[in-house]
C-alpha positions as CSV (number, residue, x, y, z in Angstrom):
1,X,26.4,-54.9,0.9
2,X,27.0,-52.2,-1.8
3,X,24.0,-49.5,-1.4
4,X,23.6,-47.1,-4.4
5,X,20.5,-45.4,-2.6
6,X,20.9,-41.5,-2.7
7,X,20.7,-41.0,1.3
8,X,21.9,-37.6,1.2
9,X,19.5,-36.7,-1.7
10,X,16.5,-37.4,0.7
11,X,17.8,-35.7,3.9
12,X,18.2,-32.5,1.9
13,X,14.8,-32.6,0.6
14,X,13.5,-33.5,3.6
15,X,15.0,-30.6,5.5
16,X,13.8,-28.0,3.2
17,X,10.4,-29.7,3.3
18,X,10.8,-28.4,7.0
19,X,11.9,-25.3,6.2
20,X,9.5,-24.5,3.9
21,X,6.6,-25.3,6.2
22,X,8.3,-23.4,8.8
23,X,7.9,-20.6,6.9
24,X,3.9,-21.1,6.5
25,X,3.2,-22.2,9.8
26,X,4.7,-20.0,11.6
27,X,3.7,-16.3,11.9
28,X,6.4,-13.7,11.2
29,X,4.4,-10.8,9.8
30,X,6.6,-9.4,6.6
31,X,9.7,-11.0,7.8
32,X,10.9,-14.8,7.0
33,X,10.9,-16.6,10.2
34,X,14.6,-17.3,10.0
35,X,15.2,-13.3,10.1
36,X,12.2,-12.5,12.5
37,X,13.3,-15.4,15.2
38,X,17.3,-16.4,14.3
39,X,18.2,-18.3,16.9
40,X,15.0,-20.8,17.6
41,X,15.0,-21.1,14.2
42,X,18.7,-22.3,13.5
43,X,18.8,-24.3,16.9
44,X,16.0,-26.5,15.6
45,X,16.8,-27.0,11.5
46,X,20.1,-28.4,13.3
47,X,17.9,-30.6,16.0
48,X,15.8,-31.6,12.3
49,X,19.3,-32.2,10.2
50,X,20.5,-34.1,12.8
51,X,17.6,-36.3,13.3
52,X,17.5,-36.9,9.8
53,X,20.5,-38.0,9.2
54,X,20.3,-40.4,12.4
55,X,17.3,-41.8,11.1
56,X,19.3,-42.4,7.9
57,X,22.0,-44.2,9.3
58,X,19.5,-46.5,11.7
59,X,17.7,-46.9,8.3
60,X,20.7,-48.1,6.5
61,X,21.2,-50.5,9.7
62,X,18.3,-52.6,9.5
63,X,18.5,-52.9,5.8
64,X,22.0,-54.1,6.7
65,X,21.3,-56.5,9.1
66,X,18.2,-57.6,7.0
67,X,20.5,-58.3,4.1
68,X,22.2,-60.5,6.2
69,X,19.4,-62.6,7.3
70,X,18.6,-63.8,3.5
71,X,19.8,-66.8,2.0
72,X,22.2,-66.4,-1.1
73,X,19.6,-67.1,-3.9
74,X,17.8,-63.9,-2.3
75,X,20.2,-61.6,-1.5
76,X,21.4,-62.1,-5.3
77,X,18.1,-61.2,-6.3
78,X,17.7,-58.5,-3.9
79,X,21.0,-57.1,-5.2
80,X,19.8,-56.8,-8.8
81,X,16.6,-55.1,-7.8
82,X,18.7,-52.4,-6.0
83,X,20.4,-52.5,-9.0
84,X,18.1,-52.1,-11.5
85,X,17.5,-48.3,-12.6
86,X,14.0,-46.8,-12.4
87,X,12.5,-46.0,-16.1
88,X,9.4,-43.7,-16.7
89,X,8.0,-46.4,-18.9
90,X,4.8,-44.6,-20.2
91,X,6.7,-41.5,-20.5
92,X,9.2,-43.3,-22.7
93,X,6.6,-44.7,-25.1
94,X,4.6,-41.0,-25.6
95,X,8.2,-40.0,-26.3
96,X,9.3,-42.1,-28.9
97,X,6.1,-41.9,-30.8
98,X,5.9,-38.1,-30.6
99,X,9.3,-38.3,-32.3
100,X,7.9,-41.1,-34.6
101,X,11.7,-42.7,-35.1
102,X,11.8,-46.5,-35.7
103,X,14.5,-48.3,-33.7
104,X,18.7,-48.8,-34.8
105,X,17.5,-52.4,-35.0
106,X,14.5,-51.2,-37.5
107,X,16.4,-48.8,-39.5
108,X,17.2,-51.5,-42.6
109,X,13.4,-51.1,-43.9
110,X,13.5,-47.3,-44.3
111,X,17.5,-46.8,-45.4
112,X,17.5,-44.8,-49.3
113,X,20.4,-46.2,-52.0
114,X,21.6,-42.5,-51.3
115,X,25.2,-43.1,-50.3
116,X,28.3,-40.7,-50.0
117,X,31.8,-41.8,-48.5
118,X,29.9,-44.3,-46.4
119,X,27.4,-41.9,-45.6
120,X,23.7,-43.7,-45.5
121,X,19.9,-41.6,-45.7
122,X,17.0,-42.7,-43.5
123,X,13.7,-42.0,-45.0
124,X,12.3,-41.3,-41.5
125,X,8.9,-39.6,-41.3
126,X,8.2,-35.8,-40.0
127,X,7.5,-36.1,-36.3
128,X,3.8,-36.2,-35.5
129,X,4.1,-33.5,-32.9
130,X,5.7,-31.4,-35.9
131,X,2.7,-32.4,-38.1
132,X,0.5,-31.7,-35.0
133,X,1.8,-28.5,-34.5
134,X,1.4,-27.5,-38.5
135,X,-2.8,-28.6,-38.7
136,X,-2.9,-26.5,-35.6
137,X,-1.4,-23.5,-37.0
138,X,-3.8,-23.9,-40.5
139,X,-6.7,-24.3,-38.3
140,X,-5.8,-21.0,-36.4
141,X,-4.8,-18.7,-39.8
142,X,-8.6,-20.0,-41.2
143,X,-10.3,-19.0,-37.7
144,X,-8.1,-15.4,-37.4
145,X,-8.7,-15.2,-41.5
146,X,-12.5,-15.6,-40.8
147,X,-13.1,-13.7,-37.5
148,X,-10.7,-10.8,-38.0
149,X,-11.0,-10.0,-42.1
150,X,-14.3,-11.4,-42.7
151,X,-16.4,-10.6,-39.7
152,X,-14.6,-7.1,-39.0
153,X,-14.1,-8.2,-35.2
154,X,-12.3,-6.1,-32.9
155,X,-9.0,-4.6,-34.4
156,X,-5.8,-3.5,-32.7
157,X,-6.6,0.0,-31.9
158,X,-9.8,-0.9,-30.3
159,X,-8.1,-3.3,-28.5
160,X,-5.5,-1.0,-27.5
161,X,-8.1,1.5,-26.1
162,X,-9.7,-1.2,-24.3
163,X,-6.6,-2.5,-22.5
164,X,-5.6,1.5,-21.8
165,X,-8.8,1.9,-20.2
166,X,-8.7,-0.9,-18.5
167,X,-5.2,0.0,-17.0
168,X,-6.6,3.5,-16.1
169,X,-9.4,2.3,-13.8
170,X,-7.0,-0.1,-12.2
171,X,-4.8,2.9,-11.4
172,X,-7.6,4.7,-10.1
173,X,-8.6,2.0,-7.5
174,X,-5.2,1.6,-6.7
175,X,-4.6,5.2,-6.1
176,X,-7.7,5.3,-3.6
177,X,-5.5,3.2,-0.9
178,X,-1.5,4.4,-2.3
179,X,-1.0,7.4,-0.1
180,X,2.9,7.6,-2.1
181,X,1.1,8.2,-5.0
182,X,-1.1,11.0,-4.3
183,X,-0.6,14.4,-6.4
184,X,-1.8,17.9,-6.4
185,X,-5.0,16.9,-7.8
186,X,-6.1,13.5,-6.0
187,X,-4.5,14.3,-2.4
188,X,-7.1,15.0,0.7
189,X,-7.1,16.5,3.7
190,X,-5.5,13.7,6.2
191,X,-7.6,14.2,9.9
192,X,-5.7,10.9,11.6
193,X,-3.9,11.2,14.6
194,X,-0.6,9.8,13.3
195,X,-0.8,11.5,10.3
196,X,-0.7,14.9,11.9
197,X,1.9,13.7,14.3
198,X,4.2,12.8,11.1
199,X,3.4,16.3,9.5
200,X,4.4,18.2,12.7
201,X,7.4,16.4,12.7
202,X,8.7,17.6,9.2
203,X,7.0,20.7,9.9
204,X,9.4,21.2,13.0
205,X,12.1,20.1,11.2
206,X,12.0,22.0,8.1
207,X,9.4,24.9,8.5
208,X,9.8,26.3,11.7
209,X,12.7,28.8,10.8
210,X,10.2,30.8,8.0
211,X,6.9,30.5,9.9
212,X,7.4,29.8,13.6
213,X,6.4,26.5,15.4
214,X,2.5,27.9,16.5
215,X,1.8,28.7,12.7
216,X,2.7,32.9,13.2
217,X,5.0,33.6,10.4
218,X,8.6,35.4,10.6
219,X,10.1,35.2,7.3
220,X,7.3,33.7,5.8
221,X,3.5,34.4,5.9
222,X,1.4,34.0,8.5
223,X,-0.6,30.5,8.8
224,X,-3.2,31.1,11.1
225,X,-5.0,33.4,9.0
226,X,-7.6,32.9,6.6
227,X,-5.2,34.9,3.8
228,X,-3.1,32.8,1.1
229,X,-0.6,34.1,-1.4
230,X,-1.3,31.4,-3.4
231,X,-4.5,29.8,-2.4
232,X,-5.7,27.9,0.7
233,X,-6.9,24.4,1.0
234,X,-5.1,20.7,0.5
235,X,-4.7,21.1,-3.1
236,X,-3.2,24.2,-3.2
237,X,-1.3,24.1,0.1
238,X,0.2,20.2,-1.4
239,X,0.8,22.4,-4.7
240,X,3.0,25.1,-3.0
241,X,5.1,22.8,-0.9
242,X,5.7,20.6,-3.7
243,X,6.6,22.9,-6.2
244,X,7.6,26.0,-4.4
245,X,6.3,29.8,-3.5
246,X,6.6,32.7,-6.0
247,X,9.9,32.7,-8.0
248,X,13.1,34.5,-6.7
249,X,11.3,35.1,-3.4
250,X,9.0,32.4,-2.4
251,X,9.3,29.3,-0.7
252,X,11.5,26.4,-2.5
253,X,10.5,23.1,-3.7
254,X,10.3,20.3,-1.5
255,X,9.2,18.1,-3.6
256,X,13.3,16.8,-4.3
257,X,13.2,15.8,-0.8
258,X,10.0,14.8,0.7
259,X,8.0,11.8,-0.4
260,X,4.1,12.5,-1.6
261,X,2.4,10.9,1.6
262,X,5.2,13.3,3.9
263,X,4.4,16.7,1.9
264,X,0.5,15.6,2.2
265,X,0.9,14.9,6.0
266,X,2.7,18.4,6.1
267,X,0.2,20.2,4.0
268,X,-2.8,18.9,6.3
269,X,-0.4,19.8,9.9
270,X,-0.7,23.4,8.4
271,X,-4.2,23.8,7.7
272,X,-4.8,22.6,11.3
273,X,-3.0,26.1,12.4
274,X,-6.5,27.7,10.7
275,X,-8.8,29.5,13.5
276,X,-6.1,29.5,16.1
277,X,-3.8,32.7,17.7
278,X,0.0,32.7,17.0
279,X,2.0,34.6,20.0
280,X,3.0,36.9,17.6
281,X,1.1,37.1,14.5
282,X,2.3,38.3,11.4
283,X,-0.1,41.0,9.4
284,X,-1.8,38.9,6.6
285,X,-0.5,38.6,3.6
286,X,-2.5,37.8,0.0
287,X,-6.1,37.5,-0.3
288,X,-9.0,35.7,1.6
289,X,-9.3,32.1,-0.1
290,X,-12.7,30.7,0.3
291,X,-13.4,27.2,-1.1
292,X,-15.0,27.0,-3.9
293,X,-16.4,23.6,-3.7
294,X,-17.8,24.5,-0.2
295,X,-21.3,24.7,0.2
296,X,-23.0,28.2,-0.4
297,X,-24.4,29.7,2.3
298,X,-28.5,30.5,2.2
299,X,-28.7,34.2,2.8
300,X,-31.4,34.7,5.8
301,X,-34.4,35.3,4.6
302,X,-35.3,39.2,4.9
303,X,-38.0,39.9,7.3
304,X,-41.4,41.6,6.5
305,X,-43.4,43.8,8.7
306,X,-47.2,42.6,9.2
307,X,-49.8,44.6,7.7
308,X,-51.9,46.2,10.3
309,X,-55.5,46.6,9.2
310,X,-57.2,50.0,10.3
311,X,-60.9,50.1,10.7
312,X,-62.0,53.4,9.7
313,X,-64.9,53.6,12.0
314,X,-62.8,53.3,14.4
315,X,-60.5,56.4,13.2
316,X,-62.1,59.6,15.1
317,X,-61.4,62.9,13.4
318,X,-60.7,66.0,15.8
């Protein structure tokens, strides 16, 4: 018997199916299973494809054999069933009344006498989805007309500045947890253990040279001071690595190669180097930085001496 049945068709669905609940079942953190466990999961899509197709072939077997088991009047029936091609029957009839044709066998009641070298006109109707479509777009220039020019709603520059502001408080939320994105003006102090780790390593690896590995300063100033040539504190500290010391003598921009989250990893590993002694301490260099967004300081309160009260009977004059 002839079987027009796409076999294949169904085992390669089927073995994608597979593959794609692999893929939600099991856990791979941010790798796809395949890359995160190659070989298990290779061995068994070639244990599933071969499954599949042996099911397929056992499938195709019994049919077979129950072919074969059916008298002639039925297998000629059961021949034109396989035969017959599937149709989307509802989905046909939307179809040809959205396009609101009549049939070839119909066309005789709307043919025009308009006739060139054999050439015939239909008088066929607009399509009612076309028609649809054009009451839809009326209905929408009265409503804009009405809302827009009448009513004064909302114009394009307020919307403009809503969507903007929108955008910006989005970006501010997002900035909160993006430590790449973190600048001069929104970066903090970083107090975790592996973000100081990370700092000391690009510190060691790129600072050393100019200010010594305990923070003392050789070519360049002193760290474990409270003086700064150009100000003290994460902001100013991110500031100077990022874009560089004083011109033609300072410190160069590292900004061209290391990422936000390193130079602000960096900038905190040096502030750590604050209250503690260098072997061999450079003198201080530029001016005592105190925060200015720390808390003032109550000055103690001065202290009064009690008035002693002198009885003057008491007083005896010599």
């Amino acid at each position: 018997m002839k079987n027009n049945t796409a076999w294949w068709l169904r085992i390669t669905l089927a073995f994608f199916l597979v593959i794609v609940l692999m893929e939600v079942y099991i856990d791979s953190g941010d790798k796809p299973a395949f890359l995160a466990y190659p070989t298990m999961m290779f061995g068994f899509m070639a244990l599933i494809l071969l499954l599949l197709i042996a099911i397929a072939f056992i499938v195709q077997a019994i049919e077979n054999v129950l072919y074969n088991t059916l008298d002639e009047e039925a297998k000629v029936r059961y021949v034109a069933a396989k035969e017959e091609k599937w149709e989307w029957t509802w989905g046909k009839k939307v179809y040809n009344k959205m396009l609101g044709t009549k049939p070839m066998e119909a066309e005789s009641e709307i043919i025009l006498d308009h006739d060139y070298d054999g050439i015939r006109e239909l008088d066929n109707n607009l399509p009612p989805w076309w028609v649809y479509l054009f009451y839809a777009s009326i209905v929408f220039g009265v409503v804009y007309l009405l809302r827009f020019h009448v009513f004064n709603d909302y114009n394009q520059t307020m919307e403009y500045e809503q969507e903007v502001a929108a955008a910006q408080l989005e970006i501010e939320e997002y900035k909160k947890t993006a430590k790449g994105l973190v600048d001069a003006n929104t970066v903090e102090l970083l107090t975790d253990a592996s973000d100081l780790s990370a700092g000391k390593g690009i510190f060691e690896g790129n600072c050393v040279a100019c200010h010594m590995a305990d923070g003392g300063g050789g070519i360049g100033p002193n760290l474990t001071d409270q003086n700064w040539i150009l100000g003290g504190g994460i902001k100013n500290v991110f500031h100077t690595i990022s874009e560089g010391g004083r011109d033609g003598k300072g410190m160069i921009a590292w900004k061209q190669n290391l990422k936000p989250a390193e130079i602000a990893q960096v900038a905190s590993y040096v502030l750590s180097f604050q209250g503690t002694t260098a072997a061999n301490p450079k003198a201080p260099e530029g001016d005592i930085w105190v925060d200015p967004n720390a808390p003032a300081q109550e000055a103690p309160a001065e202290q009064t001496m009690p008035e002693v009260a002198i009885d003057s009977a008491s007083v005896t004059m010599n």
